[in-house]
C-alpha positions as CSV (number, residue, x, y, z in Angstrom):
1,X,-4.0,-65.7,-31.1
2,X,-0.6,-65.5,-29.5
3,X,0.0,-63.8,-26.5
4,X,2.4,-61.3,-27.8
5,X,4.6,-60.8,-24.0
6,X,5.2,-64.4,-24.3
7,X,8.5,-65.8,-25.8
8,X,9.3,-69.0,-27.4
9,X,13.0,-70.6,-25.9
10,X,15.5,-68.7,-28.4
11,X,13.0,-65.8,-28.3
12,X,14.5,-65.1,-24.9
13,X,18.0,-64.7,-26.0
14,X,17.5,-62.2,-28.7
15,X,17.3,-58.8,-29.3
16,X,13.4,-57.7,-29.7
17,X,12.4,-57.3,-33.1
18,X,9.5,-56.9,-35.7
19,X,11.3,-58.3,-38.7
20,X,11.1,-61.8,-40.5
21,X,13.6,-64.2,-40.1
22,X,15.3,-62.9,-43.4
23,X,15.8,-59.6,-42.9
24,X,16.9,-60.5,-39.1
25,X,19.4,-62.3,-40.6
26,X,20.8,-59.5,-42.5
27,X,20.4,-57.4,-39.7
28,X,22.3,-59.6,-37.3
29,X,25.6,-59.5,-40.0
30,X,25.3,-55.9,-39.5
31,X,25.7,-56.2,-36.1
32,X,28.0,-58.4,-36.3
33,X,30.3,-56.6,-39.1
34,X,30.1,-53.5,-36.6
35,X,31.3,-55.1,-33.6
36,X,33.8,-56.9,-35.6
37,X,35.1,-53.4,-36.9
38,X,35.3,-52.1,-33.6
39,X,37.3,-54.3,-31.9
40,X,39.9,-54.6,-34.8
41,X,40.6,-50.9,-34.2
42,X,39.7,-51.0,-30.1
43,X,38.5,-48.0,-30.8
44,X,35.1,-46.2,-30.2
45,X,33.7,-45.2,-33.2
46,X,32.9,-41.8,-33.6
47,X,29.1,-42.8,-34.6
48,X,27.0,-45.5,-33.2
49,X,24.9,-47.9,-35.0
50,X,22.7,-47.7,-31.9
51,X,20.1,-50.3,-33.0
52,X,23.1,-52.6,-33.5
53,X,23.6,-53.1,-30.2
54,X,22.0,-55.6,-28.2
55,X,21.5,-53.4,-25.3
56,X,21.7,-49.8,-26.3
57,X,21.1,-48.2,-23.2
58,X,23.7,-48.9,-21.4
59,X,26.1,-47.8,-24.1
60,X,23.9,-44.2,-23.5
61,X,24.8,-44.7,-19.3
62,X,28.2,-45.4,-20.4
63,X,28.4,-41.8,-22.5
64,X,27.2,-40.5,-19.0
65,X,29.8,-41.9,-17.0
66,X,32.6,-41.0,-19.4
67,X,31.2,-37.4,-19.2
68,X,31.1,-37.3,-15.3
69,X,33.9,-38.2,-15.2
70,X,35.4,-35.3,-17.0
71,X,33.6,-32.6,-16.0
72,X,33.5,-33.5,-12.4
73,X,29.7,-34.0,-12.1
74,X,27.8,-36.7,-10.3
75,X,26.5,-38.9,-12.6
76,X,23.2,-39.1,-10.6
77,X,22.9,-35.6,-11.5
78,X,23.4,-36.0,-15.1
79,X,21.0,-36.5,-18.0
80,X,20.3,-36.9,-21.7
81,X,19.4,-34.1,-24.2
82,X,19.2,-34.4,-28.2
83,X,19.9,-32.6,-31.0
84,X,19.5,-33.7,-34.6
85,X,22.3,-32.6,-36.9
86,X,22.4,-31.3,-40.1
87,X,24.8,-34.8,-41.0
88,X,22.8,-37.4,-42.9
89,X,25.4,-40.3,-43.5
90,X,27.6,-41.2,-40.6
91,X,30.7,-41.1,-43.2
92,X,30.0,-37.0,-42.4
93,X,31.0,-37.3,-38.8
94,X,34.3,-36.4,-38.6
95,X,35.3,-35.9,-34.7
96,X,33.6,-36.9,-31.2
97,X,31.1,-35.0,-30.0
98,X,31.9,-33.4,-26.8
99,X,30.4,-34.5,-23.9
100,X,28.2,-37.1,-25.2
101,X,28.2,-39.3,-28.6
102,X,26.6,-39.5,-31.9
103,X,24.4,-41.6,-33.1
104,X,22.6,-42.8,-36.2
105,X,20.2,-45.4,-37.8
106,X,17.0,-44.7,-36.3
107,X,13.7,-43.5,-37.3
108,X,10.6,-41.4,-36.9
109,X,7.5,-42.6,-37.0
110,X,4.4,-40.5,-37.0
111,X,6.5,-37.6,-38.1
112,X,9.5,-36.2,-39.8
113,X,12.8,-34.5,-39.5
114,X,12.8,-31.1,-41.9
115,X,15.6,-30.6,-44.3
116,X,16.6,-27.9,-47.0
117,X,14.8,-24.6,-46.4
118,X,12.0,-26.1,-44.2
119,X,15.0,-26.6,-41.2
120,X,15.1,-22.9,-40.8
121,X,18.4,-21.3,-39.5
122,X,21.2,-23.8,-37.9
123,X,22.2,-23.7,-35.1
124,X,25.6,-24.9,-33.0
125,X,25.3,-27.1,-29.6
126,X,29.4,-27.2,-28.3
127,X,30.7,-27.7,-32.0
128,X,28.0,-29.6,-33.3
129,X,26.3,-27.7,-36.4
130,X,22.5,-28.7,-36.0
131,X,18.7,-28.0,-38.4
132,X,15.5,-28.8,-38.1
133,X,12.4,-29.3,-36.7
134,X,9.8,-32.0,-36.4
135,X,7.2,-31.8,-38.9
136,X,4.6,-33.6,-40.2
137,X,5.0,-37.0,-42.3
138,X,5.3,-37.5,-46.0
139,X,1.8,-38.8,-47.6
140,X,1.7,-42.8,-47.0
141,X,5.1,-42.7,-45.1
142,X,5.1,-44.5,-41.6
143,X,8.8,-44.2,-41.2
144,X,11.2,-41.7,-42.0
145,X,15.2,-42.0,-41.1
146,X,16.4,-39.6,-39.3
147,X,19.9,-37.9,-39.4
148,X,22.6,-38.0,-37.2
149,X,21.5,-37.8,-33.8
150,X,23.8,-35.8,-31.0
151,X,23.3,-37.4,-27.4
152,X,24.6,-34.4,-25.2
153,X,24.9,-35.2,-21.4
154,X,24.0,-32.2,-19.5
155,X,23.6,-31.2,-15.8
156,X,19.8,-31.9,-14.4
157,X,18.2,-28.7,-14.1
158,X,16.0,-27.6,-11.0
159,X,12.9,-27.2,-12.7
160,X,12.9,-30.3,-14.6
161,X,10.5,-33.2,-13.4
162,X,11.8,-36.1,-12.7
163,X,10.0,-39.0,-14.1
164,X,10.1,-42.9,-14.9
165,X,10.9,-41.9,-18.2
166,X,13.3,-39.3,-17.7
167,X,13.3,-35.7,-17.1
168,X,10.6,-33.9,-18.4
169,X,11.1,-30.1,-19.6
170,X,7.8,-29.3,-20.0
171,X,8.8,-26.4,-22.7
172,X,6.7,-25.9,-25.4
173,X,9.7,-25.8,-27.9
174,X,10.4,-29.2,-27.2
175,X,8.6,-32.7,-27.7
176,X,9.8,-35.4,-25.3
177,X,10.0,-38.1,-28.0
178,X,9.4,-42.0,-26.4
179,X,12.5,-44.3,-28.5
180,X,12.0,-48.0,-28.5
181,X,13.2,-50.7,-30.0
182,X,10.6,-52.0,-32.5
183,X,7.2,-50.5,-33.6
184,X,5.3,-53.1,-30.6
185,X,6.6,-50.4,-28.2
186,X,6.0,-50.7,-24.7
187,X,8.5,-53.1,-23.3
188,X,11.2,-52.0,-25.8
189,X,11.5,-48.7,-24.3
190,X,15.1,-46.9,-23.9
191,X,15.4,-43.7,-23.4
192,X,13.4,-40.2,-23.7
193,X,14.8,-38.0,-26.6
194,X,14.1,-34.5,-26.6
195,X,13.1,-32.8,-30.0
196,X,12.8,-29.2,-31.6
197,X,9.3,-28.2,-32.6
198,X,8.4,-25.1,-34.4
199,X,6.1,-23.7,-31.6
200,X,4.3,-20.9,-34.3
201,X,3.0,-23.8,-36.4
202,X,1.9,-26.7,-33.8
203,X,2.3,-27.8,-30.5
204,X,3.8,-30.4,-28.2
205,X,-0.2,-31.3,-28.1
206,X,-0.3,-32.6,-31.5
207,X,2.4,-34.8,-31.8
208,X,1.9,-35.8,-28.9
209,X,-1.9,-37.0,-30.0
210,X,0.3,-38.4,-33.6
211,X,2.0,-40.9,-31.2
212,X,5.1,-39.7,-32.5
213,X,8.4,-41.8,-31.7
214,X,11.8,-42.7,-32.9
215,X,12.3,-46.2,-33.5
216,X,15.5,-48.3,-33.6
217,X,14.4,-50.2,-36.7
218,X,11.9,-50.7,-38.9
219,X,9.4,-54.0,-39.7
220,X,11.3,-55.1,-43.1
């Protein structure tokens, strides 16, 4: 079979992704309608299509540096946390986040985000109403969307680990979530989410174990 690192001549100056040529099509007019949208208004929107853009992470190091810069920290001293919202559309989003962005249009796969009564109470994270709790998927469903996503820049703390993936918490309230481009994973690595578990029902263990990781798009 094909040797699935290798990459045909056009291959090498795309965007990775799963999909058939139709639906990569249709995905590349959505990129395309939201760049187009964005510079008629030279304006940055205040939620990101994040899998629209060819290279995400560095629109996630350019959050950083627009933070630093206000708050007076050195961006080598800076780093990404997560919070998923209690806002579903990004039509709900109605002002910037503070000190970092929003984001939407990716998914979970292995797992879930909760909703209704299953989120338990919510919660605020510098203005930003936020629910939930990972939990565990849907019978026959690989891949659930998840919600509005809130990319806070915060301070590196002391005890954190520093890692090649980021900077790990180890607290047992939190699963440091791997997000990649496609579901081939591996080289389509961006950036380490971290997300709420409900610690008196599982453990950062089992999902863990599930391979549980947020996505930037699905196969279809």
């Amino acid at each position: 079979g094909r040797d699935p690192f290798s990459k045909c001549m056009w291959e090498k100056l795309a965007w990775p992704s799963q999909k058939n040529l139709s639906s990569q099509f249709s995905d590349m007019l959505l990129r395309v309608d939201q760049l187009a949208k964005w510079t008629e208004e030279l304006e940055t929107p205040k939620s990101i299509w994040l899998p629209g853009l060819f290279n995400p992470s560095s629109y996630l190091t350019a959050a950083q540096q627009v933070t630093a810069r206000d708050t007076g920290v050195a961006l080598d001293k800076m780093t990404i946390e997560t919070h998923f919202t209690n806002m579903w559309d990004a039509s709900d989003v109605k002002d910037y986040a503070k000190d970092g962005t929003y984001i939407q249009g990716l998914y979970l796969e292995g797992a879930r985000w909760s909703q209704g009564e299953g989120a338990g109470d919510a919660y605020e994270v510098s203005g930003t109403i936020c629910s939930g709790y990972l939990c565990n998927s849907k019978l026959k469903e690989l891949m659930s969307p998840a919600p509005v996503i809130y990319i806070k820049i915060v301070p590196i703390q002391q005890h954190w680990e520093a890692s090649s993936v980021g900077f790990l918490r180890h607290d047992p309230q939190i699963y440091e979530c791997p997000v990649y481009t496609t579901s081939f994973r591996g080289p389509t690595y961006v950036f380490m989410a971290t997300l709420r578990i409900d610690d008196s029902a599982s453990t950062v263990a089992k999902w863990t174990l599930l391979g549980v990781a947020l996505l930037l798009q699905t196969n279809d």
